[in-house]
C-alpha positions as CSV (number, residue, x, y, z in Angstrom):
1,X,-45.0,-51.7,-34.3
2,X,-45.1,-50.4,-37.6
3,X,-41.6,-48.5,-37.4
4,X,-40.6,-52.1,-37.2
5,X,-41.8,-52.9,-39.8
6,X,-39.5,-50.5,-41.7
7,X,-36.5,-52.1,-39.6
8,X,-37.4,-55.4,-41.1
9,X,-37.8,-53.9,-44.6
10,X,-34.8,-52.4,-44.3
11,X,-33.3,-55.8,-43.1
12,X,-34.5,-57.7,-45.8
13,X,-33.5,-54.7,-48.5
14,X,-29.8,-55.1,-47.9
15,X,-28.8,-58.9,-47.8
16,X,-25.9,-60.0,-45.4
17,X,-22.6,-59.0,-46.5
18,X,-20.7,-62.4,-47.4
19,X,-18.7,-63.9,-45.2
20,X,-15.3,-64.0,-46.0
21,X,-13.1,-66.6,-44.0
22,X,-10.2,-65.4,-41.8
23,X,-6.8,-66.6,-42.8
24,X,-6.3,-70.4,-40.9
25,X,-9.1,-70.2,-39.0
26,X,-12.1,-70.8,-41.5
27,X,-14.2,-68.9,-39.3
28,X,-16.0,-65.2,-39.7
29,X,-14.5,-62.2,-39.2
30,X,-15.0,-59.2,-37.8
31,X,-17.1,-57.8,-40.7
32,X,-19.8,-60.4,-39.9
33,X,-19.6,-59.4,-36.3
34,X,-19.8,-55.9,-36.9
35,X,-22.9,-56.6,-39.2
36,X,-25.0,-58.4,-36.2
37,X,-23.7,-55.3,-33.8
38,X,-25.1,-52.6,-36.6
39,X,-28.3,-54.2,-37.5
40,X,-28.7,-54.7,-33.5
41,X,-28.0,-51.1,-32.8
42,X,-30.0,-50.1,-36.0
43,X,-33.1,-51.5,-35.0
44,X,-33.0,-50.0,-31.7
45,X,-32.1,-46.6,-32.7
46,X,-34.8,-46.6,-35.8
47,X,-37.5,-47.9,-33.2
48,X,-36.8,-45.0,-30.8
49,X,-36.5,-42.5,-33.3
50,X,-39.4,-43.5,-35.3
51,X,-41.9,-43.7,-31.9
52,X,-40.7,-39.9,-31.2
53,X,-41.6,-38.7,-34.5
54,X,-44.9,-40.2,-34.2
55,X,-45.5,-39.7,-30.4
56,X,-48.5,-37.8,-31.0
57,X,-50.5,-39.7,-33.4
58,X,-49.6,-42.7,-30.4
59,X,-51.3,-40.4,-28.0
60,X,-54.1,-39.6,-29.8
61,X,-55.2,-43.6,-30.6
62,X,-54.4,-44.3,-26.7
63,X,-56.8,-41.4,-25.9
64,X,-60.1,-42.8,-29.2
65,X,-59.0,-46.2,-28.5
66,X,-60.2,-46.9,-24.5
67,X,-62.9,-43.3,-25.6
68,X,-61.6,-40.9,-23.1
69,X,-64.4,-39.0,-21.4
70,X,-62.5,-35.4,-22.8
71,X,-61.9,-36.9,-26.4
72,X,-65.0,-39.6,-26.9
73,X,-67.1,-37.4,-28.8
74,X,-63.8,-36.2,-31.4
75,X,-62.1,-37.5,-34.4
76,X,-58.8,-38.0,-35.4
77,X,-57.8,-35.1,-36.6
78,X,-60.1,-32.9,-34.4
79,X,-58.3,-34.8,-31.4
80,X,-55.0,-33.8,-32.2
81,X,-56.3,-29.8,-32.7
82,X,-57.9,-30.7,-28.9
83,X,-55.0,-32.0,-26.9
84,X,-52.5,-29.0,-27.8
85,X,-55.3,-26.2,-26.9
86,X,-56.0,-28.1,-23.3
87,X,-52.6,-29.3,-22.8
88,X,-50.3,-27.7,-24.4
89,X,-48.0,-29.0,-27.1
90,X,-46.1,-31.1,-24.7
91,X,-49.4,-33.0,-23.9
92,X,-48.9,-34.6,-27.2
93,X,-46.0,-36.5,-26.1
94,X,-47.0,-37.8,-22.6
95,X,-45.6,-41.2,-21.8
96,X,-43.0,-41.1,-24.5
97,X,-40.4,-41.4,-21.8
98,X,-41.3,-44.6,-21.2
99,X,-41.7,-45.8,-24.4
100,X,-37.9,-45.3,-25.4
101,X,-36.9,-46.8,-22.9
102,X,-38.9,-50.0,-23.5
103,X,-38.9,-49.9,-27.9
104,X,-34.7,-50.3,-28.0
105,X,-34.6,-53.4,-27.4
106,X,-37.5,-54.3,-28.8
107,X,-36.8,-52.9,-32.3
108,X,-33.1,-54.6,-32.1
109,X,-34.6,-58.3,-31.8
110,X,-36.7,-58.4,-34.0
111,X,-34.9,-56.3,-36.6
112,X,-32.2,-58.9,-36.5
113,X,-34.2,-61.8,-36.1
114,X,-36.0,-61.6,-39.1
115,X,-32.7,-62.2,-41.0
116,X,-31.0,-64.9,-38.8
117,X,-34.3,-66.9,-39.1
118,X,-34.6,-66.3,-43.1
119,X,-31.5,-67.9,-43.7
120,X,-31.5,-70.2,-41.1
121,X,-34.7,-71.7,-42.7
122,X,-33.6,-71.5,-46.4
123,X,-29.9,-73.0,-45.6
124,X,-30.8,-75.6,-42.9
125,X,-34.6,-76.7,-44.0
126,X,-34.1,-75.7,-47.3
127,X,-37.3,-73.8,-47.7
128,X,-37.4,-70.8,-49.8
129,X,-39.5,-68.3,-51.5
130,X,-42.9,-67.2,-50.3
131,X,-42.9,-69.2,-47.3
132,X,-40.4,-69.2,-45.8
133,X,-40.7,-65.2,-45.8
134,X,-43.7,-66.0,-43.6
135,X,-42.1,-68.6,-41.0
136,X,-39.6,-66.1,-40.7
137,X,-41.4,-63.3,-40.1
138,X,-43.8,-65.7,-37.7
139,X,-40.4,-66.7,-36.2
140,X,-39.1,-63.5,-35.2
141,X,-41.8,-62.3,-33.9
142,X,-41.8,-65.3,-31.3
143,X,-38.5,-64.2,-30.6
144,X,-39.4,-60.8,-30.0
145,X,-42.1,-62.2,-27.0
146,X,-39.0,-62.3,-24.7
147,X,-38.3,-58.7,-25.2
148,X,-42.3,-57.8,-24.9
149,X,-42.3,-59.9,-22.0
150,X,-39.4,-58.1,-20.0
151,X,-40.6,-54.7,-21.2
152,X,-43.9,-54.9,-20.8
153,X,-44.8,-52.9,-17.4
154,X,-43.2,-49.8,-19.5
155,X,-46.2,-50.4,-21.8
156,X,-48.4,-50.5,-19.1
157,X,-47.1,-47.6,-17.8
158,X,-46.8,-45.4,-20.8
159,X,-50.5,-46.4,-21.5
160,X,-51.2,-44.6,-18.4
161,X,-49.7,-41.6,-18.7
162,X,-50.6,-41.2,-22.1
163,X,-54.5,-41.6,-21.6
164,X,-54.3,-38.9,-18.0
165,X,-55.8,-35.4,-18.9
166,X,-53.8,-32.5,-17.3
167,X,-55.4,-31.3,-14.2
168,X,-56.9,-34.9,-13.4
169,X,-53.1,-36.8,-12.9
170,X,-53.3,-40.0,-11.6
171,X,-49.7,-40.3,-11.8
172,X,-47.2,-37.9,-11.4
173,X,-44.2,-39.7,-13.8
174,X,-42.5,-43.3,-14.7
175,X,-41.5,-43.9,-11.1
176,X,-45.3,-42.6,-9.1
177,X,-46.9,-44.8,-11.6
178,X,-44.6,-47.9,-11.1
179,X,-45.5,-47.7,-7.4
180,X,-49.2,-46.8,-7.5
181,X,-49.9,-50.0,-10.2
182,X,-47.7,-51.8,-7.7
183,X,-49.3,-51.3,-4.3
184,X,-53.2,-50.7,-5.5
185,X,-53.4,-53.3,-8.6
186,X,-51.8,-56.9,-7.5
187,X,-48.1,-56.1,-7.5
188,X,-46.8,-57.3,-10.1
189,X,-49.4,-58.9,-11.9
190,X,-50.8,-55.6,-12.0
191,X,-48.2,-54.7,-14.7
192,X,-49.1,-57.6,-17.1
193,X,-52.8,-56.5,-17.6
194,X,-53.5,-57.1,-21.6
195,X,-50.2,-59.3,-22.0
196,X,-52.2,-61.8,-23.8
197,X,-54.0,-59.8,-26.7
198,X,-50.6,-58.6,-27.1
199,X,-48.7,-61.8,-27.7
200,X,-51.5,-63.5,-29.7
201,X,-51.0,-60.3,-31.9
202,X,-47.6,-60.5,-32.5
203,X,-47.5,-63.5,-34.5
204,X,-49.8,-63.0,-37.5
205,X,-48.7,-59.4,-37.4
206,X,-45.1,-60.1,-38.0
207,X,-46.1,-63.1,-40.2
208,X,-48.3,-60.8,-42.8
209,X,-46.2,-57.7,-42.4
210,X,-42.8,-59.7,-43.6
211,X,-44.6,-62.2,-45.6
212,X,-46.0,-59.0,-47.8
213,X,-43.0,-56.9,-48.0
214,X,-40.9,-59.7,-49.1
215,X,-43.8,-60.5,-51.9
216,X,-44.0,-57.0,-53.5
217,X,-40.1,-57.2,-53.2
218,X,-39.8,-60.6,-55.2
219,X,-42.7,-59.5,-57.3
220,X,-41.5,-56.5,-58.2
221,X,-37.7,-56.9,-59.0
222,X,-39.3,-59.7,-60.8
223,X,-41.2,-57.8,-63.0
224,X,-39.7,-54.3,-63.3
225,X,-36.0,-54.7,-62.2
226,X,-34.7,-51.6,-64.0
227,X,-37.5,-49.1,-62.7
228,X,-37.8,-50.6,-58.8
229,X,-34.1,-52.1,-58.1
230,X,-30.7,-50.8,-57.3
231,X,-27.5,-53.1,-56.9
232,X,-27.1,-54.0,-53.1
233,X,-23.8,-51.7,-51.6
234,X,-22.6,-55.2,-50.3
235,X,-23.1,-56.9,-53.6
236,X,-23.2,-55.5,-56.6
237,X,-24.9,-58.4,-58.4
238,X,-28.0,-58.5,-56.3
239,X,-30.7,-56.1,-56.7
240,X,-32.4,-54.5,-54.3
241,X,-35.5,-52.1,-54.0
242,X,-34.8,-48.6,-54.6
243,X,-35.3,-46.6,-51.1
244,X,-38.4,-44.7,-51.9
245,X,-39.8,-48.1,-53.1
246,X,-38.7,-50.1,-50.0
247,X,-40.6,-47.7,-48.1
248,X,-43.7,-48.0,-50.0
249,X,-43.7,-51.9,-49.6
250,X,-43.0,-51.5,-45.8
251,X,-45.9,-48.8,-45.3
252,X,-48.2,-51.2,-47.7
253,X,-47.0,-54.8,-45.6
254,X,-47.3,-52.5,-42.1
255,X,-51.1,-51.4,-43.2
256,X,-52.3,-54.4,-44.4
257,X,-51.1,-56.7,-40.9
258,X,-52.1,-53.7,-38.6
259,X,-55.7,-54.3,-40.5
260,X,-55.4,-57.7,-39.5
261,X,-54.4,-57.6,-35.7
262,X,-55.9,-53.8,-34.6
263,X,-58.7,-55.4,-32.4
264,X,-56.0,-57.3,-30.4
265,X,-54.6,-53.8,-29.5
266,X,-57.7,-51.8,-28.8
267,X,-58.3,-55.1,-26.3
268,X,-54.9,-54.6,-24.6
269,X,-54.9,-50.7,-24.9
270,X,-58.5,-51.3,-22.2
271,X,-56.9,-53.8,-20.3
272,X,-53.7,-52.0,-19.5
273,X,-55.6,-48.9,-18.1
274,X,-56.6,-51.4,-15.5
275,X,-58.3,-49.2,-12.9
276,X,-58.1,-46.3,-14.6
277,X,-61.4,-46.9,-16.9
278,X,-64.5,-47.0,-15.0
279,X,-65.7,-50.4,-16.9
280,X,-62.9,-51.8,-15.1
281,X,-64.3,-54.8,-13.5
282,X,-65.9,-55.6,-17.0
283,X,-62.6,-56.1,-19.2
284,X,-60.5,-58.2,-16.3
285,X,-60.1,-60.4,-19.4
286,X,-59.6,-60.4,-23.2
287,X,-62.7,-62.6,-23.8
288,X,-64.8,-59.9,-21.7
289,X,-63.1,-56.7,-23.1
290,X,-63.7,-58.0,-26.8
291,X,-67.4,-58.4,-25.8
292,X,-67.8,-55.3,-23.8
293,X,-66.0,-52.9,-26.6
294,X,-68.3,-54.6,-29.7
295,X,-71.5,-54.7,-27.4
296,X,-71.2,-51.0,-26.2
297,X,-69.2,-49.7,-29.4
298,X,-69.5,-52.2,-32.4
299,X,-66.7,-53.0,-34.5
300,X,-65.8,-49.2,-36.3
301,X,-66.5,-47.5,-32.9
302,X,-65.2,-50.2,-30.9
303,X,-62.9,-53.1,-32.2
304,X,-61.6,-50.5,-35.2
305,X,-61.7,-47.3,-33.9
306,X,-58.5,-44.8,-33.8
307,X,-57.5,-47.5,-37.4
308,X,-57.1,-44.4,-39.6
309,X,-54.6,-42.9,-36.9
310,X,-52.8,-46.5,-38.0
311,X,-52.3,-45.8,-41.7
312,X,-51.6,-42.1,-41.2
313,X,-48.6,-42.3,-38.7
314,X,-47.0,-45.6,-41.0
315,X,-45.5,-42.9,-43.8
316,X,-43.5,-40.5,-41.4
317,X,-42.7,-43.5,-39.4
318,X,-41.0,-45.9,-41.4
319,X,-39.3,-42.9,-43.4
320,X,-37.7,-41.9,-39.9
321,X,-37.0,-45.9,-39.2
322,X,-34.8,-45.5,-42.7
C-alpha cells in the first residue's frame, strides 16, 4: 500500500487544474476530463510500477511474516541474501504476476478518490483544514473496498505463490492455484480468507497516511515556503511541495500508518495461506490468528515482525510511484 501512498501525495501536490467553462454550455471541458482520465491511469501505472520495483522486499515479508519453515530462523536482510542462493534471482519475484494484475485498479481509485472527496467535503460541507484531510483520506479508502473486494482472490493467490519454496510447489502458476483454492478450500469462499483484517485496515491506514502528509504539507509551506515550495505547473499562484520534499512527507505519512495498521496484515498475510500453514485450523478467524501469532510469537516476533522490511521498501517505492 505504501506506493499509494505516493499516488495520493502526488495527488494532493498538484491541485486540480481550474475548470474553465466551455463557450454556451457552462459546463467542463475536456481539460477536466482529461485530468480524471490521467490521474486514473497515473495511479494505476505508479502502483504497478512501484510493486515491481519492490517485488522482493514483498517476498521477503510474505516469507518472515506467516515464519516459513526455510526462512523462520533469518532476518531481513539475511533473507533476501537466502532466497537468491536457493532460488535463484527470479525467486525474488514469485507472485508478482498476480499482483499487477490486481494493484491497477486498485492504485487508480484510490489515487483519484482522495481528491474528488477533498473537495467534495470542503465545497459541499464546508469543512476544511486538518480534518477534512482525514475524512478524505478515511473516505477514499472506503471507496477503494470495492476494488479490494473484486481483486482480492489475486491477493490470495499471490500470497501463495510468494510464500512456496522451489522444489516443494504447491502451485504451478496463477491458473493451477485458482483451481486448487477452488476445489480443495470452499470454492469461493476459499479466496476471501483474511478479507476482514484487510478491510478494517484500510480505513485508519488511509486516514493517517493522508491526514499526515497533508499536515507536514500545510505545515511546512506554512512555515518555510521559499525552502519547501514550488509554484504548482497548473497555477502559478499556489505553492506546492518541492518533489524531493513530497517524497519525504509521503515516505514519513506511509511509515507512520503502516506502524499503526501492520498487525492487521501479518493477520491476513496467515489467513490467506489457508491450508498452506500447518496451524491452519488455528487461524480460521482473525480473533484466533491475532491470538495464535502473539501467544506463539509475541508482538516483535509475531504481530510486528518483517516491520523493518516496511520502512525500507517505502523510499524506492514511492520515488518509482513519482
Amino acid at each position: 500500500m505504501a506506493a499509494l501512498v505516493a499516488a495520493a501525495a502526488l495527488a494532493a501536490a498538484e491541485p486540480a487544474p481550474a475548470v474553465p467553462q466551455a463557450a454556451g454550455s457552462g459546463g467542463p471541458t475536456s481539460r477536466r476530463d482529461f485530468y480524471w482520465l490521467r490521474s486514473f491511469l497515473a495511479g494505476g501505472i505508479a502502483g504497478c510500477c512501484a510493486k515491481t520495483t519492490v517485488a522482493p522486499l514483498d517476498r521477503v515479508k510474505v516469507l518472515l511474516q506467516a515464519h516459513n519453515r526455510h526462512y523462520k530462523h533469518l532476518g531481513v536482510l539475511s533473507t533476501l541474501r537466502a532466497v537468491p542462493q536457493k532460488e535463484g534471482y527470479l525467486g525474488l519475484y514469485k507472485g508478482n504476476g498476480a499482483m499487477m494484475i490486481r494493484i491497477f485498479p486498485y492504485g487508480a481509485i484510490q489515487f483519484m478518490a482522495f481528491e474528488h472527496y477533498k473537495t467534495f467535503i470542503t465545497t459541499k460541507l464546508g469543512v476544511s483544514g486538518h480534518v477534512h484531510r482525514l475524512m478524505a483520506g478515511s473516505m477514499a479508502g472506503k471507496m477503494s473496498m470495492t476494488a479490494v473486494i473484486c481483486t482480492y482472490p489475486l491477493d490470495v493467490v499471490r500470497v501463495r505463490l510468494a510464500f512456496q519454496v522451489k522444489g516443494e510447489h504447491t502451485y504451478s502458476g496463477i491458473i493451477h492455484a485458482f483451481k486448487t483454492i477452488y476445489a480443495k478450500e470452499g470454492g469461493f469462499l476459499g479466496f476471501y480468507r483474511g478479507l476482514m483484517p484487510t478491510i478494517l485496515g484500510m480505513a485508519p491506514y488511509a486516514g493517517v497516511s493522508f491526514f499526515t502528509f497533508g499536515t507536514l504539507k500545510s505545515v511546512g509551506l506554512s512555515y518555510a515556503p521559499a525552502l519547501l515550495g514550488r509554484p504548482s505547473s497548473d497555477n502559478p499562484n499556489v505553492l506546492v511541495l518541492k518533489t524531493h520534499i513530497n517524497l519525504l512527507c509521503g515516505g514519513v505519512a506511509g511509515a507512520i500508518a503502516q506502524t499503526i495498521s501492520y498487525p492487521f496484515d501479518v493477520t491476513r498475510r496467515r489467513m490467506q495461506l489457508g491450508a498452506v500453514l500447518p496451524e491452519f485450523e488455528k487461524c480460521l478467524t482473525m480473533r484466533e490468528t491475532m491470538k495464535y501469532v502473539y501467544g506463539q510469537h509475541g508482538i516483535r516476533r509475531g504481530l510486528y515482525r518483517g516491520l523493518s522490511l516496511n520502512y525500507i521498501r517505502c523510499i524506492p517505492s514511492q520515488a518509482v510511484a513519482f
